[in-house]
Every structure is written in structure tokens, then in C-alpha cells.
N, C-alpha and C positions, 0 to 999 in steps of 0.2 A: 514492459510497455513497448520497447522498441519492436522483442518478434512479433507482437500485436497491432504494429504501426499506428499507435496510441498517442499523443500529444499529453504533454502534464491538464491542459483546458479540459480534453476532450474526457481523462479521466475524472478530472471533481463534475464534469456534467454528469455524464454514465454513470457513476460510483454515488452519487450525490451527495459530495463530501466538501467542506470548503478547500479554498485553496490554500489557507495556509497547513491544512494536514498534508497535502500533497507537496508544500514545500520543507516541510518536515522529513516525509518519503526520502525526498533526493538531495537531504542532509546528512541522512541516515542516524534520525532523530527520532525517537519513539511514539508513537502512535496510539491511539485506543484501540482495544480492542474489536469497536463497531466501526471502523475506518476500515483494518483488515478486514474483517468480512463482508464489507462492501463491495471490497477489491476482489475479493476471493468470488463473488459474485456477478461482477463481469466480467471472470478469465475465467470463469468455472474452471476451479481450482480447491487444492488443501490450501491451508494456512499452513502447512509446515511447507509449501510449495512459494512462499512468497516471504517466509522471514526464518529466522532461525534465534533460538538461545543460547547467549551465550554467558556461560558463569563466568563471577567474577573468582580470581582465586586468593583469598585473604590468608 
């Protein structure tokens, strides 16, 4: 968001996402999967470009 000079607002408008998914984002707290491709849809982007997995190791 920031190389994009992006605001957290200006994302849930563009993204049309509420804002508390976006307050989840910059918790780095899990998302749905239609959140990310919202995202991935105004930074025409991959979605391995905006998140990553990461296993747990049991």
C-alpha cells in the first residue's frame, strides 16, 4: 500500500472491502480468501505477491 501511496480508507473503498478486513491486514491477521483477491485486483497482482504460507511445524 505504501509503494502504491495507498491509505488503509482509500483501500476498503477501491478493494470494496470493509474496514475491519483491512484492520485485520495490518494486524497480520487472516483474511478471506475474497478480501485477497480484491486486493490482488487493485495492485494487479498474484496473490502469492501479497501473502505467503506459512506451515505450522507440530
Amino acid at each position: 500500500m505504501i509503494d502504491n501511496q495507498l491509505k488503509r480508507q482509500d483501500l476498503t473503498r477501491v478493494a470494496e472491502i470493509i474496514s475491519y478486513a483491512a484492520t485485520k491486514i495490518n494486524k497480520n491477521e487472516p483474511v478471506s480468501l475474497e478480501v485477497l483477491l480484491k486486493i490482488c485486483q487493485v495492485f494487479h497482482c498474484d496473490i502469492g505477491d501479497i501473502c505467503e504460507v506459512i506451515l505450522d511445524e507440530d
